[in-house]
N, C-alpha and C positions, 0 to 999 in steps of 0.2 A: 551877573546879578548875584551871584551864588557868593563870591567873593567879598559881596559889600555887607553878607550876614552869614560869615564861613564859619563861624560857631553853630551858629542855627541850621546852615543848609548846605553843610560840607557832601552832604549824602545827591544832594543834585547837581553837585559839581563832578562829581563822581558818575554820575549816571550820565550827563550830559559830556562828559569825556569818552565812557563810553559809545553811546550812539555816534559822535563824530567821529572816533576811530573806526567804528565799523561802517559807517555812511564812506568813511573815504576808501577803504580798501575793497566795497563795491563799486566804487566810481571807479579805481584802479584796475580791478578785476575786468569792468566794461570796455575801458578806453583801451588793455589793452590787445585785451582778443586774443590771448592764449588761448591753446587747445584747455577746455575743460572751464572758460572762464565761467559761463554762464553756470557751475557748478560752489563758486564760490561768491560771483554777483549776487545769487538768490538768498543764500542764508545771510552775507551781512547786509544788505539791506535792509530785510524782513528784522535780524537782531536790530537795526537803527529807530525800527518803525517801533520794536517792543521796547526797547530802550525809552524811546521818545516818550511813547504812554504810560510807561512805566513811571516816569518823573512827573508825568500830568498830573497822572489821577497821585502821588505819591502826595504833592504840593496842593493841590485841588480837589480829593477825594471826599474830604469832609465837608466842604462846601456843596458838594451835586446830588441833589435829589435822588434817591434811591443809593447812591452809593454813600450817604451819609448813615447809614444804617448798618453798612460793613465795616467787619472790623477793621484796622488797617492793616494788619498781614494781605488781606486782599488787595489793598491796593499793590502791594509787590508784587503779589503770584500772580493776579488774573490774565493780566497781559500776555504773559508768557505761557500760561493754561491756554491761551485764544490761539494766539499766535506760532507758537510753536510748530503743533498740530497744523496750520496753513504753509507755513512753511512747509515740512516735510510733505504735504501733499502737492503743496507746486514743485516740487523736486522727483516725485514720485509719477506725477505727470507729462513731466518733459522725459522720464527716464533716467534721470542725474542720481536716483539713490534704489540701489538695487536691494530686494524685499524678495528674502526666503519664505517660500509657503509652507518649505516641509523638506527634511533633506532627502537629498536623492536616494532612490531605492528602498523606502521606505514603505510598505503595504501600506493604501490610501494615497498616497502621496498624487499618484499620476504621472510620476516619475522614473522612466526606468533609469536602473544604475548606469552610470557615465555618461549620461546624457544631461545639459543643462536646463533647468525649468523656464 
């Protein structure tokens, strides 16, 4: 559709090129069960899903109720404000993204030296 008004909505051709690239190389990541897949499954899918909304509300923002009152910078960032942060915590939950508290040996830390947190 983006093509039949590429003047006008070059920028959701672009977005929606996006999301499919990143929807396929979590499909790829899935199918094929390398060690560490599920380390790259999770973020591109989650990018296809902020991709996705990102072009919704990008195209539709001004039309929806309560989001017709934002400016449209917001329709770019919010998704990605939402989303991001869910990502990193279902990564954070499977264990897939390692999160320093304080580096080792550090007084407070809880940490003694050469030891890992």
């Amino acid at each position: 559709m983006a093509l039949l008004r590429f003047l006008q909505d070059w920028h959701l051709l672009v977005i929606g090129t996006v999301a499919f690239g990143a929807a396929g190389l979590g499909y790829r990541a899935r199918r094929g069960q390398q060690p560490g897949w599920l380390r790259v499954h999770i973020p591109a899918m989650g990018g296809a899903y902020i991709a996705l909304f990102t072009g919704f509300y990008v195209d539709n923002g001004a039309h929806l109720p309560v989001w017709d009152r934002l400016p449209s910078l917001a329709y770019w960032t919010l998704p990605s404000l939402v989303g991001v942060p869910l990502i990193l915590r279902a990564l954070a939950r499977r264990r897939l993204l390692w999160v320093r508290s304080g580096s080792p040996g550090r007084s407070g830390s809880g940490v003694r030296p050469g030891r890992r947190g």
